[in-house]
PAKOLNU-124294 format. One record per residue (C-alpha): chain; y, z, x. Coordinates in Angstrom, 2 decimals, always signed. Example, Ala and Ser with C-alpha at 12.3 -4.5 7.8 and 13.67 -1.06 7.14 Angstrom:
! residues 2
(A, (-4.50, +7.80, +12.30))
(A, (-1.06, +7.14, +13.67))
! end
This chain:
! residues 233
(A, (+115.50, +112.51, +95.72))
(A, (+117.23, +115.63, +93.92))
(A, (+120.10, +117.26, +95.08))
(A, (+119.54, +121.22, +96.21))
(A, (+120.66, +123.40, +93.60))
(A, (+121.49, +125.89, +96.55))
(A, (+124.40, +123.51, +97.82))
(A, (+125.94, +122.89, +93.82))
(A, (+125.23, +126.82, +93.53))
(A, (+127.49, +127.47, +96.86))
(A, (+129.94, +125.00, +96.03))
(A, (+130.73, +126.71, +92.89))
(A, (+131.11, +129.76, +94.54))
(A, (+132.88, +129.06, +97.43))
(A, (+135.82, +127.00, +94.97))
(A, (+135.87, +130.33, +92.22))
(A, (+136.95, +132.49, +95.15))
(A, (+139.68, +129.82, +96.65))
(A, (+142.81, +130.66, +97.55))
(A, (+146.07, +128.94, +98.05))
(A, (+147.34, +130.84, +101.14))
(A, (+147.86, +129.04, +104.45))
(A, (+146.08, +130.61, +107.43))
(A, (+146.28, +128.15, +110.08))
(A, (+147.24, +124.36, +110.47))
(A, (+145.16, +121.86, +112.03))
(A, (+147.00, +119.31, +114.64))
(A, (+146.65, +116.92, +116.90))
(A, (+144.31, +118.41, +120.13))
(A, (+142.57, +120.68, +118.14))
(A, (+138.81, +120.90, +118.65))
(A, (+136.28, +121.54, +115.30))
(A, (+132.59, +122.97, +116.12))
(A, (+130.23, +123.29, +113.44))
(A, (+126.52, +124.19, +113.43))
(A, (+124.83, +123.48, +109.92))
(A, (+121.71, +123.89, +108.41))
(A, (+120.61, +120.57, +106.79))
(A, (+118.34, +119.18, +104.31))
(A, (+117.35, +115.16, +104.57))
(A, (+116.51, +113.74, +101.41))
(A, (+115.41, +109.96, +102.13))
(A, (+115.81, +107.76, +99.39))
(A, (+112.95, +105.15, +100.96))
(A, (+111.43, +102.11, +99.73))
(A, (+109.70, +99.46, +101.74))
(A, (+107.96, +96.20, +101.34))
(A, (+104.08, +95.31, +101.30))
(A, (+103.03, +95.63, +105.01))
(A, (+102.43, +92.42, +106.40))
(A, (+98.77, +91.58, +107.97))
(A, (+98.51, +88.64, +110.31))
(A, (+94.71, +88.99, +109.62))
(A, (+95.05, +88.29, +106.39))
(A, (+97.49, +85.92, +106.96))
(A, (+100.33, +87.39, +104.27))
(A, (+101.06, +90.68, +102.50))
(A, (+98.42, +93.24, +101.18))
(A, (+99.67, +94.12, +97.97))
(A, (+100.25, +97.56, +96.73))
(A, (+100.59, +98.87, +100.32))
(A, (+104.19, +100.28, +100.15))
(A, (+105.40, +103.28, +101.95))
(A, (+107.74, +106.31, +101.15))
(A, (+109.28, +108.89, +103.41))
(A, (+109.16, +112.83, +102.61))
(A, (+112.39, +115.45, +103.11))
(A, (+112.99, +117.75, +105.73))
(A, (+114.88, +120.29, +107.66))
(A, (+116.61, +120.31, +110.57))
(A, (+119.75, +122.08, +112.00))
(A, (+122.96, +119.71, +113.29))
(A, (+126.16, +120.20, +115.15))
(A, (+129.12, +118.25, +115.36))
(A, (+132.10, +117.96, +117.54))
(A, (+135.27, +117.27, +115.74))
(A, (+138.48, +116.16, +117.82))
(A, (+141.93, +115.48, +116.05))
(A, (+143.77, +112.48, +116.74))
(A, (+146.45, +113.70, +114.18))
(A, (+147.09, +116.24, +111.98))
(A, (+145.02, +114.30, +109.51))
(A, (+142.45, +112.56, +111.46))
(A, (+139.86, +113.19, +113.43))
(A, (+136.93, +111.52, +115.07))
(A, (+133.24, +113.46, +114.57))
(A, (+130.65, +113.13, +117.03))
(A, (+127.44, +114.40, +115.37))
(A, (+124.38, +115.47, +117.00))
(A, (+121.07, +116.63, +115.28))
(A, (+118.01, +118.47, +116.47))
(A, (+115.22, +116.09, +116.01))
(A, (+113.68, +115.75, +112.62))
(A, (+110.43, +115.65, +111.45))
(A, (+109.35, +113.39, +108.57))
(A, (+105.89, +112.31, +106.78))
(A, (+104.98, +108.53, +105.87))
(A, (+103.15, +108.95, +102.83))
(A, (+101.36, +105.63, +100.91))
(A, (+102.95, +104.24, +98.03))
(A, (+100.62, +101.91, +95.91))
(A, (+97.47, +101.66, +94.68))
(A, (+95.66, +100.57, +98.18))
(A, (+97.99, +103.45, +100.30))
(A, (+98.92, +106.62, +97.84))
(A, (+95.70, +107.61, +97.86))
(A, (+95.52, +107.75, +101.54))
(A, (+98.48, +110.23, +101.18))
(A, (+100.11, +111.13, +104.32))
(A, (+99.51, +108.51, +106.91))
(A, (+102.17, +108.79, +109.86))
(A, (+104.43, +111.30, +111.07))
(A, (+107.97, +110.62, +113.05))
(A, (+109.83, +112.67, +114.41))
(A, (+114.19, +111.12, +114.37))
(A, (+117.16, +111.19, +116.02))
(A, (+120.50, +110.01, +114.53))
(A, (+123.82, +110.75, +116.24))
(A, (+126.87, +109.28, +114.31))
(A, (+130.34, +108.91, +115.44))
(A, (+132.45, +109.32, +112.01))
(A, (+136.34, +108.76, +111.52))
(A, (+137.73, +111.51, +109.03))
(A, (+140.55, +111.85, +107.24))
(A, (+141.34, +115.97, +106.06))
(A, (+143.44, +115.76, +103.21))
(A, (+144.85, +119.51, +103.70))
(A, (+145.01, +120.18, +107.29))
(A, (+147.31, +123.36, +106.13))
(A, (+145.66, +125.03, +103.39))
(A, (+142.67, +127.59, +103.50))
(A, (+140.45, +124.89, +101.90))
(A, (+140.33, +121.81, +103.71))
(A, (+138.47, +118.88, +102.16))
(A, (+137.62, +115.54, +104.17))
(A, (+136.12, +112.55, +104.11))
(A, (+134.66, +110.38, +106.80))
(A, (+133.16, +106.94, +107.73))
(A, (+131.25, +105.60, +110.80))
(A, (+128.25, +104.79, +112.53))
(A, (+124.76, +106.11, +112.92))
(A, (+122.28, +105.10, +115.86))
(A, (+118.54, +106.27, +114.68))
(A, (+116.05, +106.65, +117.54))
(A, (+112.52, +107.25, +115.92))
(A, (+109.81, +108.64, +118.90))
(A, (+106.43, +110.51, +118.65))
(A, (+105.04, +108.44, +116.31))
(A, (+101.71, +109.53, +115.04))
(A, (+99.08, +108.26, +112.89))
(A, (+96.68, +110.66, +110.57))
(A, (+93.12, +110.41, +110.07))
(A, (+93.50, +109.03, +106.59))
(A, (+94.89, +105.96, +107.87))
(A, (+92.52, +105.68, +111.11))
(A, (+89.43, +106.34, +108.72))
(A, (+90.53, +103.73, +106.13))
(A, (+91.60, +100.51, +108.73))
(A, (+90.26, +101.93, +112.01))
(A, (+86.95, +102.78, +112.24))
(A, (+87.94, +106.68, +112.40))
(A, (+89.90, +105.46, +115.64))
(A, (+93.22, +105.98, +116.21))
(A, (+95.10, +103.64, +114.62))
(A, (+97.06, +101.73, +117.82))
(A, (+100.62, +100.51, +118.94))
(A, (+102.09, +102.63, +115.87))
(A, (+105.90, +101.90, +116.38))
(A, (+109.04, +102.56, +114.32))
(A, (+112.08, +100.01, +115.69))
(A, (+115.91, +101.71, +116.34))
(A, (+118.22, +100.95, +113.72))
(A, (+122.02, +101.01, +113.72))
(A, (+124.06, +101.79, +109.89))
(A, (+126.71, +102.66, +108.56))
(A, (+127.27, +106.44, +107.54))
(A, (+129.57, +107.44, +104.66))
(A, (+130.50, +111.29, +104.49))
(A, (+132.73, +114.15, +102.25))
(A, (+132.87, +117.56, +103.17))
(A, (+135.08, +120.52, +103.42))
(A, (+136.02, +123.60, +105.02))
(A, (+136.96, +126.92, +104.15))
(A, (+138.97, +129.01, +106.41))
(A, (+137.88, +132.25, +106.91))
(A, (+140.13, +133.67, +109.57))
(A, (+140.09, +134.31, +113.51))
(A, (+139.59, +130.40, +113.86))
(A, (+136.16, +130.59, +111.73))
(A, (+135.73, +128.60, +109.12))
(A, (+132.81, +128.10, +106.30))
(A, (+131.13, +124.59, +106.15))
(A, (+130.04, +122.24, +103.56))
(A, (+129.11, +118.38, +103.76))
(A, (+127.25, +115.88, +102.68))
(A, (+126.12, +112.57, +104.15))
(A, (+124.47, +109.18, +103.08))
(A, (+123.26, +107.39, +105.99))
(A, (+121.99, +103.82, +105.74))
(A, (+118.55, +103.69, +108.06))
(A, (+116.52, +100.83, +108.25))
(A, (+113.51, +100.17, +110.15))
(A, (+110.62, +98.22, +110.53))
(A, (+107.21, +99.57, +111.44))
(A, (+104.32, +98.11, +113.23))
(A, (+100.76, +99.15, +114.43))
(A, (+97.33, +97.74, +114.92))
(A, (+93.80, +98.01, +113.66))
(A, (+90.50, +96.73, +113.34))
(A, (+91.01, +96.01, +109.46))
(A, (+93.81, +94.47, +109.21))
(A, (+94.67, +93.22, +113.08))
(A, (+98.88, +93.48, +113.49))
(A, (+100.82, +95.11, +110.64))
(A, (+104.59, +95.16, +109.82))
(A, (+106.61, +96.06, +107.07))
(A, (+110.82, +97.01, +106.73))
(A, (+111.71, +100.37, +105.10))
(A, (+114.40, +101.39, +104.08))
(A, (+115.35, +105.17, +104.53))
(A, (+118.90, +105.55, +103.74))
(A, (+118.77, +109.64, +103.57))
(A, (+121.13, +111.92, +101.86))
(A, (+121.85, +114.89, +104.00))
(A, (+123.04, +117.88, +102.75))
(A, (+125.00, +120.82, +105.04))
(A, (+126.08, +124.45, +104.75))
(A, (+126.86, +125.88, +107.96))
(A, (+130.01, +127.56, +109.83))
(A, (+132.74, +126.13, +112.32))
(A, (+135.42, +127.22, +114.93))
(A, (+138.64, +125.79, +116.14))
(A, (+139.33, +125.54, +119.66))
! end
């Protein structure tokens, strides 16, 4: 997983042109939209899957998770001046399952997902009266994974060239860690930026003629990184 350059690159900029001025104070009641564009950079790993027709794990048959875009919005209400509480909803995501291993990366991609994972963070903004307004944040995530799909690579390799059956990816609930800031920008606008590291777990199942039930836990835990704009209300 690499960091975009883009979000250092804006960073930079964005802290060069800062100034010190006050435009408006946030307080207590105060409601912050934002709408970001985001980048999900999974930092996966996973076990051997697990074959109860083999009786035990096949080995070299890990699995990795490729990035993606997606767009989010949050809803930001402040308890305090200080803190708030960050109800964040994304558009669905779509990621690849690719093979890790010597039996699986040549396989390449073998499943798509697509994911849902609302959080409800707890932030603290450090300087609810300056034009730059840094924060941090902590919470939960719930991760809903739905229209799971297998590719022909993996129905042609354990399936007979049929579709590989009962392909599941189980809910998971983690813990989300988060720093961001905002930049005012006048008339109640503001310019985003923020970064997230979610901790996503799962374990996947499906079945097929090769290797009868499979399971295996992976481990996602994506870094997600935002630029976007906000309003007060």
């Amino acid at each position: 997983m690499k960091t975009p350059k883009f979000f250092w690159q804006t960073l930079l900029a964005v802290c060069l042109s800062l100034s010190s001025s006050a435009i408006f104070a946030l307080d207590a009641g105060d409601w912050l939209i934002r709408g970001r564009a985001i980048s999900i950079r999974p930092a996966a790993s996973s076990e051997d899957i697990f074959s109860d027709k083999t009786g035990g794990t096949v080995a070299n048959t890990e699995l990795d998770v490729d990035d993606s875009w997606s767009l989010d919005i949050d809803f930001t209400y402040m308890l305090t001046k200080n803190w708030g509480a960050e109800l964040l909803l994304d558009t669905s995501s779509k990621h690849d399952i690719v093979g890790k291993g010597s039996v699986l990366a040549p396989l390449g991609t073998i499943a798509e997902t697509r994911v849902l994972p609302p959080a409800l963070i707890l932030q603290y903004h450090f300087s609810p009266d300056q034009k730059i307004r840094p924060y941090a944040g902590l919470g939960f995530n719930y991760t809903y994974f739905f229209d799971e799909k297998s590719t022909s690579s993996l129905d042609n390799a354990f399936n007979g060239g049929n579709t590989i059956s009962n392909l599941k990816l189980d809910s998971s609930f983690g813990l989300v860690g988060q720093v961001g800031m905002d930049y005012d920008l006048g008339n109640n606008l503001f310019f985003n930026l923020d970064v997230k590291y979610m901790r996503i777990g799962t374990t996947a199942t499906f079945s097929s003629q090769a290797l009868g039930n499979v399971n295996t836990d992976v481990d996602i835990n994506p870094w997600v990184f935002g630029i976007g704009i906000g309003k007060r209300f």
